[in-house]
C-alpha positions as CSV (number, residue, x, y, z in Angstrom):
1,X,91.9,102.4,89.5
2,X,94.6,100.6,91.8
3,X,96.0,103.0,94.4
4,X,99.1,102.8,96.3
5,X,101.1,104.9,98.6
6,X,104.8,104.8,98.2
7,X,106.3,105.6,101.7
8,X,109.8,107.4,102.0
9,X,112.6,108.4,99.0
10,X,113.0,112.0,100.9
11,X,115.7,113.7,102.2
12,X,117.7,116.9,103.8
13,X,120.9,118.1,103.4
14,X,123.0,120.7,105.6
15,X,126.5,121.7,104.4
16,X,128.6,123.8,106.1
17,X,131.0,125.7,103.9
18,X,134.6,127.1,105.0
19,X,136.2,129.9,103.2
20,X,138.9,131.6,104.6
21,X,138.0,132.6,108.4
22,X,134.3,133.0,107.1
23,X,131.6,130.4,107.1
24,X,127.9,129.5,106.3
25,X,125.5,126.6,106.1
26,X,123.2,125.6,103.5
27,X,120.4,123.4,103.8
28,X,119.0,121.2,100.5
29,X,116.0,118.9,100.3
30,X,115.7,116.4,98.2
31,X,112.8,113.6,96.3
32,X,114.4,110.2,95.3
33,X,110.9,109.2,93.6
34,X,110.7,111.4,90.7
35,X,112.5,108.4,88.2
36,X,110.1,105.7,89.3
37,X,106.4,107.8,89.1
38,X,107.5,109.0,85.5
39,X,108.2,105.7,85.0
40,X,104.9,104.3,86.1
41,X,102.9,105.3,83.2
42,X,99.8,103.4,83.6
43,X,96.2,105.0,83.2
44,X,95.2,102.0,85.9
45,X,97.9,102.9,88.8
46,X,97.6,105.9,90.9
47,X,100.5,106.5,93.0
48,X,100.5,108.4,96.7
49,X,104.0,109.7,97.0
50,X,104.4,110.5,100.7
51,X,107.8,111.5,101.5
52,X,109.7,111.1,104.4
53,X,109.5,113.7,106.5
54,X,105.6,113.7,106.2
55,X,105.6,109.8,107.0
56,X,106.0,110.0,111.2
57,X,102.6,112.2,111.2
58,X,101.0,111.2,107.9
59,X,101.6,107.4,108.0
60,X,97.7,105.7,108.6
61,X,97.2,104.8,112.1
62,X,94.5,102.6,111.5
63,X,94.0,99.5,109.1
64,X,91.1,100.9,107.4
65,X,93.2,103.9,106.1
66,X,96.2,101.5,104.4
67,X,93.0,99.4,103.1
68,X,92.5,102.2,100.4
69,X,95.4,101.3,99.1
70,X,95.8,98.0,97.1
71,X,99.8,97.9,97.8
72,X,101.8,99.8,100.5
73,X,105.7,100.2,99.3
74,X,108.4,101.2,101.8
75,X,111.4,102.8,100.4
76,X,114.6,103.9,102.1
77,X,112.6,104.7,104.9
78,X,113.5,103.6,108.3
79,X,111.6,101.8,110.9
80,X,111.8,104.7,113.5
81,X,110.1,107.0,110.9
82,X,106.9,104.9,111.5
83,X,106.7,103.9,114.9
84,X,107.8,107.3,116.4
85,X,104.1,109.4,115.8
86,X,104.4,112.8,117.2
87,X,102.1,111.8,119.7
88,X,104.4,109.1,121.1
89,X,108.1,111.3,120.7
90,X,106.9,114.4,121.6
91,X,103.6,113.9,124.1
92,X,104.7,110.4,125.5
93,X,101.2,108.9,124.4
94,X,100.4,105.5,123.8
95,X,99.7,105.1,120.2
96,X,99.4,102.1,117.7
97,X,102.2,100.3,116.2
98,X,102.0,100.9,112.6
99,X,104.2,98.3,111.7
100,X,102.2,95.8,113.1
101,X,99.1,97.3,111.2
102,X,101.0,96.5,108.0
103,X,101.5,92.9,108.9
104,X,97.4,92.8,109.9
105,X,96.8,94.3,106.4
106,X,98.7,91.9,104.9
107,X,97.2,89.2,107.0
108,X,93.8,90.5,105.5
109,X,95.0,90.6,101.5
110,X,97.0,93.4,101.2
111,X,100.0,93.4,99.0
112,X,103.6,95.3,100.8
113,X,107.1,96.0,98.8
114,X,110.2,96.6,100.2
115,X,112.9,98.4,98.2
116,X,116.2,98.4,99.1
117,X,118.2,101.7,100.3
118,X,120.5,103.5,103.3
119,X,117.5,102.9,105.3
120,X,115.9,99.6,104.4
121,X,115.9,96.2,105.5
122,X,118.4,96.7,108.6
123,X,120.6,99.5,106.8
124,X,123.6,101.6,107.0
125,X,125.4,101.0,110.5
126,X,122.1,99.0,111.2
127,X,119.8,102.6,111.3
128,X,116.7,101.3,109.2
129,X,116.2,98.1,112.0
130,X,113.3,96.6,110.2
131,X,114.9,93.0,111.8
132,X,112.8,91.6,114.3
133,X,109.5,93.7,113.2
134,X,106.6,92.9,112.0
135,X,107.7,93.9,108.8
136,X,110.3,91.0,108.6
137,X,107.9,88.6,109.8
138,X,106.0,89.2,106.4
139,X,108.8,89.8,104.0
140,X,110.4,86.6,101.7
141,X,113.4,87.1,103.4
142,X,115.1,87.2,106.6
143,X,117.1,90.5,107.3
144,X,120.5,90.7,108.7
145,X,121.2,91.9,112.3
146,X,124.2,94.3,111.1
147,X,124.9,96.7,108.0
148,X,123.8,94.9,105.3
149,X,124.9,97.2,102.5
150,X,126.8,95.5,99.3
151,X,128.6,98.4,97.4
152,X,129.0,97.1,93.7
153,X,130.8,100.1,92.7
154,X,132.0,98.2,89.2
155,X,128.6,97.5,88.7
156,X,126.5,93.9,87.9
157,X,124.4,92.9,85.4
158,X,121.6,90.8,85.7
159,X,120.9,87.9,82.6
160,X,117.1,86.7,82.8
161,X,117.2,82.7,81.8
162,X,114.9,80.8,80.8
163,X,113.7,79.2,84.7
164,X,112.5,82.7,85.2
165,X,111.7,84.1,82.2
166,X,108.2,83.1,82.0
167,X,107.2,85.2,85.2
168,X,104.8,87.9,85.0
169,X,107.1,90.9,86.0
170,X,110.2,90.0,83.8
171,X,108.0,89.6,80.4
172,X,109.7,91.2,77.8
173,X,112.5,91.5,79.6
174,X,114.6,89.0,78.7
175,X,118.6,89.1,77.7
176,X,121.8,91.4,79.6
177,X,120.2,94.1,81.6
178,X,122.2,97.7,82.2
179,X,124.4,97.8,85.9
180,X,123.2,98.1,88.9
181,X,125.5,99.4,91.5
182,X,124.4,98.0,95.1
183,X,122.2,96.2,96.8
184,X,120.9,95.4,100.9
185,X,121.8,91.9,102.0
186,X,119.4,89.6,102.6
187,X,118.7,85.6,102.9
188,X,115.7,83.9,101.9
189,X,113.2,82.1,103.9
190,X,111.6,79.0,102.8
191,X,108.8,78.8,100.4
192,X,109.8,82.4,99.1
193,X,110.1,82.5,95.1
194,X,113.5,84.0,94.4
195,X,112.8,85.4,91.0
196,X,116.0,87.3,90.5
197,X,119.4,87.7,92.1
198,X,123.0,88.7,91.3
199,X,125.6,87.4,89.7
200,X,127.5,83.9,91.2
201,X,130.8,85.6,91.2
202,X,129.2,88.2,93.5
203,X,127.4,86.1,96.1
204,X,124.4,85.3,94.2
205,X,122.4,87.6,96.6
206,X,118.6,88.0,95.8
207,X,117.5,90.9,94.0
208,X,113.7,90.3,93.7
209,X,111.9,87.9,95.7
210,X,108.4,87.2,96.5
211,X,105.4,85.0,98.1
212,X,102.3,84.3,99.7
213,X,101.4,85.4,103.6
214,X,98.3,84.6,104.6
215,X,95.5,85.9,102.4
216,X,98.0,88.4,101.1
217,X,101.7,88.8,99.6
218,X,104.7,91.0,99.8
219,X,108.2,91.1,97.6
220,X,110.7,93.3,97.9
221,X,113.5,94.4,95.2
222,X,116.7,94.7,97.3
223,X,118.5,97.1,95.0
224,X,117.4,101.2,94.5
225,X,114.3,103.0,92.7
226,X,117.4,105.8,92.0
227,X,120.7,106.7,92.2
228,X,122.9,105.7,93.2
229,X,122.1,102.0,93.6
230,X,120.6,102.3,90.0
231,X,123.0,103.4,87.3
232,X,122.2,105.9,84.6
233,X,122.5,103.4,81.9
234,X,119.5,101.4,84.2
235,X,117.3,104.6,84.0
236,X,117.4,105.2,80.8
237,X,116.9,101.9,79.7
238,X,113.3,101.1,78.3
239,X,113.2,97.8,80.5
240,X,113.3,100.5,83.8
241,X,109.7,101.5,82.9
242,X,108.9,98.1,81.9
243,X,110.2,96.4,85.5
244,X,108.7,98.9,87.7
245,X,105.0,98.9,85.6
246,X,105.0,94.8,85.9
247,X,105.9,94.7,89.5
248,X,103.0,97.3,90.5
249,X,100.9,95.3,87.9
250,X,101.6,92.3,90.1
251,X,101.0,94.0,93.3
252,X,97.1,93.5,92.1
């Protein structure tokens, strides 16, 4: 069984609600996940869905713990989240950098994925601040030092051809895919394999690139796992459940 531990895609809400001279708050929390591990139907992939708010505590503080795993996966999940341990924001301890750890289990044949989101890759108003990390240092691609949202609002489509075609994670996927409806920008580095990106008339961005670091490898899919980067048409489509099985297939 290949195990791996899907970090982030969690959320709370607070509204506050005005009617008349009277109001009240509510408070809503939210998974982002749900889509992709329904998705991910294979008996050989076991999936560790730790969300967000669990991940400052939870997060494995020593490279023996993320070596269980045969692929770590951030999504929409900012860099603060995993450096900031309670033990360092609260108690003002000296803890280790868990970011780093990721690159050393990389370094030692680990496989990472970084999805895009709010809070990945250097995200809205610049929040998620993965440039400059450890976990840029690893990815296929450099991040930008600024917002780095595209809103697609119109949607894109993405057309596999045949330079592509052939690799593992886009078998049977061939032909005009449903829209997507954002992405994070990002630029890649050299000796990365862009396998995917968006259309020309839209900056020809990359969507999924990957490679080799050290005795391990990392990719990242700069687009959603969910709404509302990912379109309703995308997850219903039978290719959705195809994509995401292929990439974790991959991953191993």
């Amino acid at each position: 069984m290949n195990k791996f531990l899907l970090v982030g895609e969690s959320w709370v809400s607070s509204a506050t609600h005005y009617k008349g001279w009277d109001q009240f708050t509510s408070t809503t929390f939210h998974l982002g996940a749900e889509d992709l591990l329904n998705a991910v139907n294979s008996d050989d992939i076991a999936i560790t869905y730790m969300p967000a708010h669990e991940a400052a505590e939870k997060f494995p503080s020593t490279l023996s713990e993320l070596q269980k795993y045969q692929g770590i996966i951030f999504s929409d999940i900012g860099s603060n989240t995993i450096l900031l341990h309670p033990k360092v924001w609260i108690d003002g301890e000296v803890f280790p950098n868990r970011l780093d750890l990721v690159r050393e289990y990389v370094e030692q044949g680990g496989t990472f994925m970084m999805v895009g989101g709010y809070l990945s890759f250097q995200g809205i108003n610049g929040a998620a601040r993965f440039r400059g990390t450890s976990i840029e240092e690893i990815l296929p691609v450099n991040i930008l030092p600024y917002d780095d949202r595209i809103e697609i609002p119109q949607g894109f489509s993405i057309e596999v051809d045949r330079s592509t075609e052939s690799h593992s994670i886009l078998e049977g996927l061939q032909g005009k895919w449903p829209p997507l409806l954002g992405i994070n920008e990002v630029t890649i580095k050299d000796g990365a394999n862009q396998i995917l990106q968006i259309p020309t008339k839209l900056g020809s961005h990359p969507l999924l690139v990957e490679w080799q670091y050290s005795k391990g490898k990392t990719i990242v899919w700069t687009s959603d796992i969910g709404p509302h980067w990912v379109s309703k048409e995308f997850l219903d489509w039978e290719g959705y459940s195809k994509l995401w099985n292929q990439i974790f297939n991959w991953m191993v």
